[in-house]
Z-matrix of the N, CA and C atoms (Angstrom, degrees):
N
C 1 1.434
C 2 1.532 1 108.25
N 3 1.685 2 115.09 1 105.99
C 4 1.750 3 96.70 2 176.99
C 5 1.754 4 97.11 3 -87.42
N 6 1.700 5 78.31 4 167.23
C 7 1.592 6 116.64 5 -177.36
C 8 1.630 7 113.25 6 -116.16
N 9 1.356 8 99.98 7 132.84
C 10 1.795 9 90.14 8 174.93
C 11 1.795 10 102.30 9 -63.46
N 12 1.066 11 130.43 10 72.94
C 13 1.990 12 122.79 11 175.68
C 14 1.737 13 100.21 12 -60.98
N 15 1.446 14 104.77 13 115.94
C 16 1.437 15 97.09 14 153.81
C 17 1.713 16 115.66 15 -86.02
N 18 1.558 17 114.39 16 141.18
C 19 1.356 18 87.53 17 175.55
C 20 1.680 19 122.45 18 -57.56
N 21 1.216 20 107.12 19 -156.61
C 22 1.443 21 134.87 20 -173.41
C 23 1.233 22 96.89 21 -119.69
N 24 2.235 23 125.21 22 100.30
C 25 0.940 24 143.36 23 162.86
C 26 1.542 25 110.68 24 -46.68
N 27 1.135 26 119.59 25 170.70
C 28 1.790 27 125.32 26 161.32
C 29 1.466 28 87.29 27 -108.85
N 30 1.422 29 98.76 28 146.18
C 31 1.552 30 120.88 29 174.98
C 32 2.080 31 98.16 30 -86.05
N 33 1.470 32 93.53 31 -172.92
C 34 1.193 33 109.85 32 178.15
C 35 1.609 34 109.47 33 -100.63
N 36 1.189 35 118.15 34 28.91
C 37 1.490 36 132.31 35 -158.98
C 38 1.805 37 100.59 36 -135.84
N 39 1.762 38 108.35 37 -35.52
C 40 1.189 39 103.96 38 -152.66
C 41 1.465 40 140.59 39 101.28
N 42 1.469 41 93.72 40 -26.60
C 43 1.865 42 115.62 41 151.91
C 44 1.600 43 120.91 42 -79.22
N 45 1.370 44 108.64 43 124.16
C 46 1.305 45 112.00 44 -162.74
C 47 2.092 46 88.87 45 -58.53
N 48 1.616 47 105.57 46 175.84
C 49 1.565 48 116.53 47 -162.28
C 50 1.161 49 85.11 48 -95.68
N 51 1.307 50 103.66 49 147.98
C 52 1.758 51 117.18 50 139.14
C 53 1.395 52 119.43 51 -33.26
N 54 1.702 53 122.30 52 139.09
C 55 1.279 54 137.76 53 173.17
C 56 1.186 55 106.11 54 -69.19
N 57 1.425 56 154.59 55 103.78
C 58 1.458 57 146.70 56 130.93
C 59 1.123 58 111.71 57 8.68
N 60 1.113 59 128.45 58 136.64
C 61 1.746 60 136.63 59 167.35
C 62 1.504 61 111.32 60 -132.72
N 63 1.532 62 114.52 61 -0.65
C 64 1.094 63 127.38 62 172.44
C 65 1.254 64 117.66 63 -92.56
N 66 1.226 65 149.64 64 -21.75
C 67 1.318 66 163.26 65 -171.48
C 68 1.435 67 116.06 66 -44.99
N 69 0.732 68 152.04 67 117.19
C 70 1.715 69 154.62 68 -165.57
C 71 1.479 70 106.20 69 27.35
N 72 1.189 71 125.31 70 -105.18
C 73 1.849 72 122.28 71 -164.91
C 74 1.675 73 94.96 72 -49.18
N 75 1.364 74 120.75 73 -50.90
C 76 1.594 75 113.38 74 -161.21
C 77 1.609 76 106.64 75 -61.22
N 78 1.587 77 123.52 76 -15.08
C 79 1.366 78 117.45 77 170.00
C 80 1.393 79 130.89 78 -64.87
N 81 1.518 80 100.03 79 -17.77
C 82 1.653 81 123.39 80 157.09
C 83 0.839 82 129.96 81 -75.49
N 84 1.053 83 117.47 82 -45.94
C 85 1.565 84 129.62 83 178.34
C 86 1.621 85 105.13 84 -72.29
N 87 1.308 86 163.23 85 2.10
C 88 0.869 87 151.01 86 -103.12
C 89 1.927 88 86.70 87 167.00
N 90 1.214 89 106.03 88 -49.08
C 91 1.707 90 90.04 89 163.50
C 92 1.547 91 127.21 90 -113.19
N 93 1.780 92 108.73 91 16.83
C 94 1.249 93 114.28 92 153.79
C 95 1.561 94 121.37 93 -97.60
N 96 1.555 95 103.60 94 -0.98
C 97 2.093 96 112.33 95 178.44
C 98 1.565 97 81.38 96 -96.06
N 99 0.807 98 117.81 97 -43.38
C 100 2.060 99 116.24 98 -158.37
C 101 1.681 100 89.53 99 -76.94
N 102 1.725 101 133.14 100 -2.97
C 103 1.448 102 103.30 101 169.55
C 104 1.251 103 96.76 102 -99.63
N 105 1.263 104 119.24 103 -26.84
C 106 2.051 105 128.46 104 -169.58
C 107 1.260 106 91.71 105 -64.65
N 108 1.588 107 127.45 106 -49.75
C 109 1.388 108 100.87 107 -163.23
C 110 1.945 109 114.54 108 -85.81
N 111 1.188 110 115.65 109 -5.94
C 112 1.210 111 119.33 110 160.74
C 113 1.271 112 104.68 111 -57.62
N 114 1.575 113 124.57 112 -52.79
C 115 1.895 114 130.51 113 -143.79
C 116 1.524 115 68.41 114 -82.69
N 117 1.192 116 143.13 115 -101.98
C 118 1.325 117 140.15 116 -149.87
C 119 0.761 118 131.27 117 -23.19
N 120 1.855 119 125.87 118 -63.43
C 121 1.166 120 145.49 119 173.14
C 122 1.564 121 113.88 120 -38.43
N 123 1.559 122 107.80 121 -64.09
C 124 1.482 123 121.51 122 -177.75
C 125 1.720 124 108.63 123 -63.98
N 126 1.407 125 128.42 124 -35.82
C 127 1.108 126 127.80 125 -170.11
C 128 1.789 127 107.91 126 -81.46
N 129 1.270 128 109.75 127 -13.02
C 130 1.423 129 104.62 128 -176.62
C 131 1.383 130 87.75 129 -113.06
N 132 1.190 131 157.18 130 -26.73
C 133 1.227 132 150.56 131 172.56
C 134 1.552 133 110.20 132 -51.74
N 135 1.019 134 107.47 133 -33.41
C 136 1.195 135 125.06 134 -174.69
C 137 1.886 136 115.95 135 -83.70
N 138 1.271 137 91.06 136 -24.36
C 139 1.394 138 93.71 137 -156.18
C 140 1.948 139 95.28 138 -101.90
N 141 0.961 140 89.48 139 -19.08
C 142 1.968 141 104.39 140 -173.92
C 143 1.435 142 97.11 141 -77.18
N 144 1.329 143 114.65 142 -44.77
C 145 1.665 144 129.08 143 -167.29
C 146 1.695 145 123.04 144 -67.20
N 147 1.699 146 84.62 145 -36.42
C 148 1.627 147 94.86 146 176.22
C 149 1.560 148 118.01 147 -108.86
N 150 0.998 149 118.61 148 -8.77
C 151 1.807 150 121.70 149 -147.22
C 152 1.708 151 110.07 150 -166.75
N 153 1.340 152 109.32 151 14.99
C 154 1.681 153 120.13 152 -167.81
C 155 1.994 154 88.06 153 -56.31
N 156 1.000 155 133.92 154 -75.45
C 157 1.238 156 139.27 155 164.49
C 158 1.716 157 130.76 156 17.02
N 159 2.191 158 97.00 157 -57.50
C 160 0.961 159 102.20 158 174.44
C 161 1.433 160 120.52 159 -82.75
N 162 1.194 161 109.42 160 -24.47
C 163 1.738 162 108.76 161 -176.16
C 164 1.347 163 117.77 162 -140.15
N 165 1.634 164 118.40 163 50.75
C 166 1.689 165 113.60 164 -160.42
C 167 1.477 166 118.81 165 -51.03
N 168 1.643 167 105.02 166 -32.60
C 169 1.075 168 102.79 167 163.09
C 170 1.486 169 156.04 168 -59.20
N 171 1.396 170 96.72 169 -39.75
C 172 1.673 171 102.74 170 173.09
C 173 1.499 172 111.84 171 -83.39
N 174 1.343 173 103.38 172 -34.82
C 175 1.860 174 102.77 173 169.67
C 176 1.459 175 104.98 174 -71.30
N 177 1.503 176 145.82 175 -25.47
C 178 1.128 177 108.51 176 162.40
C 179 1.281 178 133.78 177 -94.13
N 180 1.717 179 108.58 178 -1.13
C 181 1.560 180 104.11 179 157.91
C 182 1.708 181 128.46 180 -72.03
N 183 1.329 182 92.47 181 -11.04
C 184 1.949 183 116.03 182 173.24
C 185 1.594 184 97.54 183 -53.02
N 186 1.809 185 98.44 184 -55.64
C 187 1.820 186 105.79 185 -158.90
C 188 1.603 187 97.78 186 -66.62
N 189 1.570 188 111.00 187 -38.17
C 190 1.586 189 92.79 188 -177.47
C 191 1.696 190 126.14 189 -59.40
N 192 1.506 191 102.73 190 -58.73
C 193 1.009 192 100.74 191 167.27
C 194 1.575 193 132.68 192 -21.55
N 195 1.796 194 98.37 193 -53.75
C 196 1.370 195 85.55 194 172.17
C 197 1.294 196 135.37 195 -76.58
N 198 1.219 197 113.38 196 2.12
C 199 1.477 198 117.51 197 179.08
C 200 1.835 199 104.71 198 -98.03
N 201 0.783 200 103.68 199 -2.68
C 202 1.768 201 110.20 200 159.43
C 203 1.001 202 107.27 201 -74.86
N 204 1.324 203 121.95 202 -78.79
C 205 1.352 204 142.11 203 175.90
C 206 1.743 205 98.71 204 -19.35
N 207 1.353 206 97.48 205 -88.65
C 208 1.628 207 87.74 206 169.13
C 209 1.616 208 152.16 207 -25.62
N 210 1.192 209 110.02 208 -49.85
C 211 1.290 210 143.20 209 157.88
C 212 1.411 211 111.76 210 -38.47
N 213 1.352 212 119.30 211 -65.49
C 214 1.634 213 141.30 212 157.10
C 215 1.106 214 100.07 213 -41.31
N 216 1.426 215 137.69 214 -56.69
C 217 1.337 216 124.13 215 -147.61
C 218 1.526 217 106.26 216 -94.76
N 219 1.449 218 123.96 217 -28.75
C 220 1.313 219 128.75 218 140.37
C 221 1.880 220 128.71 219 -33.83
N 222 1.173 221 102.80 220 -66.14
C 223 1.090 222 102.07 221 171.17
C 224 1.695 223 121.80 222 -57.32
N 225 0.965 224 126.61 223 -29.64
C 226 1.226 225 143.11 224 -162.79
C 227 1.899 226 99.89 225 -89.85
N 228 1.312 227 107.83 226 -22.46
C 229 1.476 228 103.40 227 179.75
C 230 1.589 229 105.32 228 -111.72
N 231 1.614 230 99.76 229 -10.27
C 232 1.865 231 99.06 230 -178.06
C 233 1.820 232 84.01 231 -72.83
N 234 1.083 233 129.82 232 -77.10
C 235 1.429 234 138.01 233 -164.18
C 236 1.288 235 109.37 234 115.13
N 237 1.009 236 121.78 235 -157.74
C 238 1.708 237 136.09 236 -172.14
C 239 1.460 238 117.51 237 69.11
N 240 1.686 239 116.30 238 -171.45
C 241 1.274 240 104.06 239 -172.10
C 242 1.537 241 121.49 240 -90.80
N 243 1.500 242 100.59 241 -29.92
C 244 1.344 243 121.00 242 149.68
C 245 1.436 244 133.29 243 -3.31
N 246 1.934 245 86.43 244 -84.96
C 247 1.347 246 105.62 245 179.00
C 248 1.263 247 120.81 246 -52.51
N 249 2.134 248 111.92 247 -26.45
C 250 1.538 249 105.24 248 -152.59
C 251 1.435 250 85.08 249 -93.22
N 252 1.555 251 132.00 250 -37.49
C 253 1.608 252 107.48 251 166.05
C 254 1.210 253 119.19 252 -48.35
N 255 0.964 254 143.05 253 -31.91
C 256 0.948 255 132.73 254 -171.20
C 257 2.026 256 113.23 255 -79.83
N 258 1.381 257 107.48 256 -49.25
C 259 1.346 258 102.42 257 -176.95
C 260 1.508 259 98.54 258 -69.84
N 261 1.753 260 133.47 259 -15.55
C 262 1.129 261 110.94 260 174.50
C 263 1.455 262 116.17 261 -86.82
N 264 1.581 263 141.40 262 12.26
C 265 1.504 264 139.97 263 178.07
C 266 1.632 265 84.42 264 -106.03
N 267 1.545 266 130.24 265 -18.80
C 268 1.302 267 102.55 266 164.99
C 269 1.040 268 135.18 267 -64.99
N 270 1.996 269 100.67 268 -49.42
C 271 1.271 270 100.59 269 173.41
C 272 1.464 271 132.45 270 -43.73
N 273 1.306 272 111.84 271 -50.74
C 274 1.545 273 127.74 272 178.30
C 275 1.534 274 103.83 273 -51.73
N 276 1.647 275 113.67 274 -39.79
C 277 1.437 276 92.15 275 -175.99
C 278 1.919 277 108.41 276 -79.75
N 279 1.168 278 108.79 277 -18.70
C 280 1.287 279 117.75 278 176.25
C 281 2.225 280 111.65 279 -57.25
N 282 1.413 281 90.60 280 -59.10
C 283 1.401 282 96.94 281 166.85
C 284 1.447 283 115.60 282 -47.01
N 285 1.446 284 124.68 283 -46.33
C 286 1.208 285 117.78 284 -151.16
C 287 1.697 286 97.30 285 -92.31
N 288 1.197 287 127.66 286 -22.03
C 289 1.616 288 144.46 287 155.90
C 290 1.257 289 109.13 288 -44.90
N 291 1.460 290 130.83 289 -70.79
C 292 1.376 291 137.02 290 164.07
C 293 1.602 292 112.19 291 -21.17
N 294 1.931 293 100.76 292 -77.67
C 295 1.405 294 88.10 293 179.81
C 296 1.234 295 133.88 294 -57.88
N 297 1.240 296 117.56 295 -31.38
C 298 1.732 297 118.07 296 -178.37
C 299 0.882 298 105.87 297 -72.28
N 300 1.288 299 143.66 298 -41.04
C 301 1.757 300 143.77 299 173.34
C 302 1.577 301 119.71 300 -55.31
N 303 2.006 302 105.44 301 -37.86
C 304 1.146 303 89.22 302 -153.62
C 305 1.905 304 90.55 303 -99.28
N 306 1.547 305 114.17 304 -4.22
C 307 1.726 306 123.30 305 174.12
C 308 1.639 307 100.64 306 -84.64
N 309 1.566 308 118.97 307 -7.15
C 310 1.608 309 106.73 308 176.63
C 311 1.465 310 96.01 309 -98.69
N 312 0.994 311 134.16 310 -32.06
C 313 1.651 312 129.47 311 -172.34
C 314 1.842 313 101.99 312 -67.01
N 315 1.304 314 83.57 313 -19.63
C 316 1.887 315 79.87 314 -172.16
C 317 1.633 316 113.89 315 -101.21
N 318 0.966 317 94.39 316 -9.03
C 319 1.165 318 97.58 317 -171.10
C 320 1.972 319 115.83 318 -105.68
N 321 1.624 320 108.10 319 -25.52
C 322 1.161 321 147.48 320 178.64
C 323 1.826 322 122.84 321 -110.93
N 324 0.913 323 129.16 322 28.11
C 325 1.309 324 127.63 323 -129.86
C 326 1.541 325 99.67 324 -75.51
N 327 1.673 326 119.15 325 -10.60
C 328 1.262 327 134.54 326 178.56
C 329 1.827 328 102.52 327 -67.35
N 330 1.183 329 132.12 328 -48.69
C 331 1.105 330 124.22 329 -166.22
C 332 1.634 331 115.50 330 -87.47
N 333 1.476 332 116.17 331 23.89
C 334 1.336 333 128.57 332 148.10
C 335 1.369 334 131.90 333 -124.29
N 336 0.927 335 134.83 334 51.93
C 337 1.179 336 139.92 335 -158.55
C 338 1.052 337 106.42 336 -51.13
N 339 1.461 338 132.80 337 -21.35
C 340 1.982 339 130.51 338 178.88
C 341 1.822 340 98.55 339 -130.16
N 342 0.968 341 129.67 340 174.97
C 343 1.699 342 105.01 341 -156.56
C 344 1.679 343 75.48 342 -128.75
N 345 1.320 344 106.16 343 -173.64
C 346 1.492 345 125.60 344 -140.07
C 347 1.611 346 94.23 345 -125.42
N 348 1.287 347 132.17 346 174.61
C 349 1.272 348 103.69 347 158.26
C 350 1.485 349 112.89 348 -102.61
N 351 1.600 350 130.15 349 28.02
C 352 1.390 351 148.79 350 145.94
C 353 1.160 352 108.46 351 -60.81
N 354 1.551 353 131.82 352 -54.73
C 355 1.742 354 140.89 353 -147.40
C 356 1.164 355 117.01 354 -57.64
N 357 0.985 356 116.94 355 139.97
C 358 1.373 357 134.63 356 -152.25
C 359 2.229 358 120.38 357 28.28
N 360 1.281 359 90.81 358 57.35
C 361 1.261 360 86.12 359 -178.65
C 362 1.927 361 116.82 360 99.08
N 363 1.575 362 105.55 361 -7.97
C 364 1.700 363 96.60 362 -155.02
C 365 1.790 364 115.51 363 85.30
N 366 1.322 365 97.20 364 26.92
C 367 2.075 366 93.61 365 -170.33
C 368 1.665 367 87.56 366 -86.05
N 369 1.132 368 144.37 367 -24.93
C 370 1.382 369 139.64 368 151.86
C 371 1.551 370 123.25 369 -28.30
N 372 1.425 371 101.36 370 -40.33
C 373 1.465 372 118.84 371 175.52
C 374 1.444 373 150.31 372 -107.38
N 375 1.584 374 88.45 373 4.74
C 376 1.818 375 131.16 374 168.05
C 377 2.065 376 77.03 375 100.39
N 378 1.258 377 144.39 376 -2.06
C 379 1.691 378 117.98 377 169.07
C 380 1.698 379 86.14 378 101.74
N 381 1.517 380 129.56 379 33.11
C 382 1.637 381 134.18 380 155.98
C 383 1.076 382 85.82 381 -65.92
N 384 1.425 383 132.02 382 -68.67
C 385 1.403 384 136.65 383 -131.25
C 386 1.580 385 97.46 384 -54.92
N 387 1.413 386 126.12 385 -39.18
C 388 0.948 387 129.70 386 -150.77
C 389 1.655 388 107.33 387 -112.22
N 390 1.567 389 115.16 388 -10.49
C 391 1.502 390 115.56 389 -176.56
C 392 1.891 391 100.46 390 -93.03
N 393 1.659 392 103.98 391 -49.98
C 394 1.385 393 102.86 392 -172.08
C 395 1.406 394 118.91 393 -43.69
N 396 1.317 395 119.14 394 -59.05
C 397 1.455 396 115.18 395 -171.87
C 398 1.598 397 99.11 396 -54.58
N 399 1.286 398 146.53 397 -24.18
C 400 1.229 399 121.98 398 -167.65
C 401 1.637 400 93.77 399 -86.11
N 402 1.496 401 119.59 400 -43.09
C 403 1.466 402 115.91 401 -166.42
C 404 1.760 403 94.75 402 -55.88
N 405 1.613 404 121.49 403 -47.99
C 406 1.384 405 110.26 404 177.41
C 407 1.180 406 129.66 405 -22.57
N 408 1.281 407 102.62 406 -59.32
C 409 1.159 408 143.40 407 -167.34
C 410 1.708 409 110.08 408 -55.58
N 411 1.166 410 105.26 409 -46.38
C 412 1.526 411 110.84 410 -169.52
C 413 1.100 412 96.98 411 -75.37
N 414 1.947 413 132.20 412 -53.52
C 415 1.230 414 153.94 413 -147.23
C 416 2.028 415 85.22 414 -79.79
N 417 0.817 416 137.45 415 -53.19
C 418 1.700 417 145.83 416 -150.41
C 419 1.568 418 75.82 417 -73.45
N 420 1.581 419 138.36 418 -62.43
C 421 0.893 420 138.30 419 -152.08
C 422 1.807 421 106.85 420 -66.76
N 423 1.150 422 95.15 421 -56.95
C 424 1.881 423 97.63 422 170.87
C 425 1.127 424 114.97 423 -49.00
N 426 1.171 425 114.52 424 -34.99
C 427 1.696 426 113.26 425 -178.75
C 428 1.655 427 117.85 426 -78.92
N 429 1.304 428 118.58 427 -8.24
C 430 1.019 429 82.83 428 -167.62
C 431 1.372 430 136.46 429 -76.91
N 432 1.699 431 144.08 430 -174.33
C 433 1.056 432 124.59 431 -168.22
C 434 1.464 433 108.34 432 -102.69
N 435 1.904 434 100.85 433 162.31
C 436 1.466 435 107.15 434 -164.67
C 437 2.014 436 114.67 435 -50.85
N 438 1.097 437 109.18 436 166.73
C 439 1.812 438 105.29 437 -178.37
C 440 1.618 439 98.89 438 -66.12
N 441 1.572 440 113.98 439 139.51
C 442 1.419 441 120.07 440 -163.59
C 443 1.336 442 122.12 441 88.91
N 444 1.238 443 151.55 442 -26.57
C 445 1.522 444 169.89 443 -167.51
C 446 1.078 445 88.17 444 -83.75
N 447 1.244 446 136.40 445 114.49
C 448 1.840 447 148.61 446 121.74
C 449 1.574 448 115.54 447 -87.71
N 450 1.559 449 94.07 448 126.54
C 451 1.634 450 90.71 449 170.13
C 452 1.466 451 120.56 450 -128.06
């Protein structure tokens, strides 16, 4: 299976550079987490501030989310190999958040009374919530760097 590999620049230090994770698909990925974690952040900020009461729960699985979201989208612009393990055990934990959130809202529909931006799948969010982490996922996987490469 080829990979677009960029090499491994030399820094201005003498330590080879960080791997890009931004490079064609990751430039997407990177401004579709940077709108989720805006929509999230602000929508549970919002929702904790005025109304935490009625639904602590789904508004504070809103706030986590967005701090995934974030996290990912950090990592994904720090680069290296590091970062992309790392934004890829998010994703996965992000994926695996989605489903349990969005198979308990459906299945439970009493213990959300205001929906999440997980619920029912991410259908709040046209179903990103639930496509990105896999596209991450694929894209984190192409990238990663050759055996020996730390970044």
């Amino acid at each position: 299976m080829a990979t677009t590999e960029e090499p491994m620049a030399e820094s201005t230090e003498g330590k080879p550079a960080r791997k890009r994770l931004i490079s064609g698909p990751g430039m997407l990925l990177v401004w579709l987490y940077g709108v989720m974690v805006v929509g999230a952040v602000s929508r549970s900020a919002v929702q904790i501030s005025t109304e935490f009461g009625h639904a602590p729960l789904a508004y504070s699985l809103s706030a986590v989310a967005g701090v995934v979201y974030g996290f990912i989208t950090y990592s994904l612009v720090r680069g290296g190999e590091r970062a992309r393990r790392a934004a890829f055990v998010c994703c996965a934990a992000e994926l695996a958040g989605v489903l349990i959130v969005g198979t308990w809202t459906l299945v439970e529909p009493s213990a959300f009374p205001d929906s999440t931006v997980w619920s029912d799948y991410g259908v709040g969010y046209l179903f990103i919530p639930v496509l990105l982490p896999v596209s991450a996922m694929y894209w984190l996987r192409q990238a990663r760097a050759p055996q020996g490469e730390i970044g």
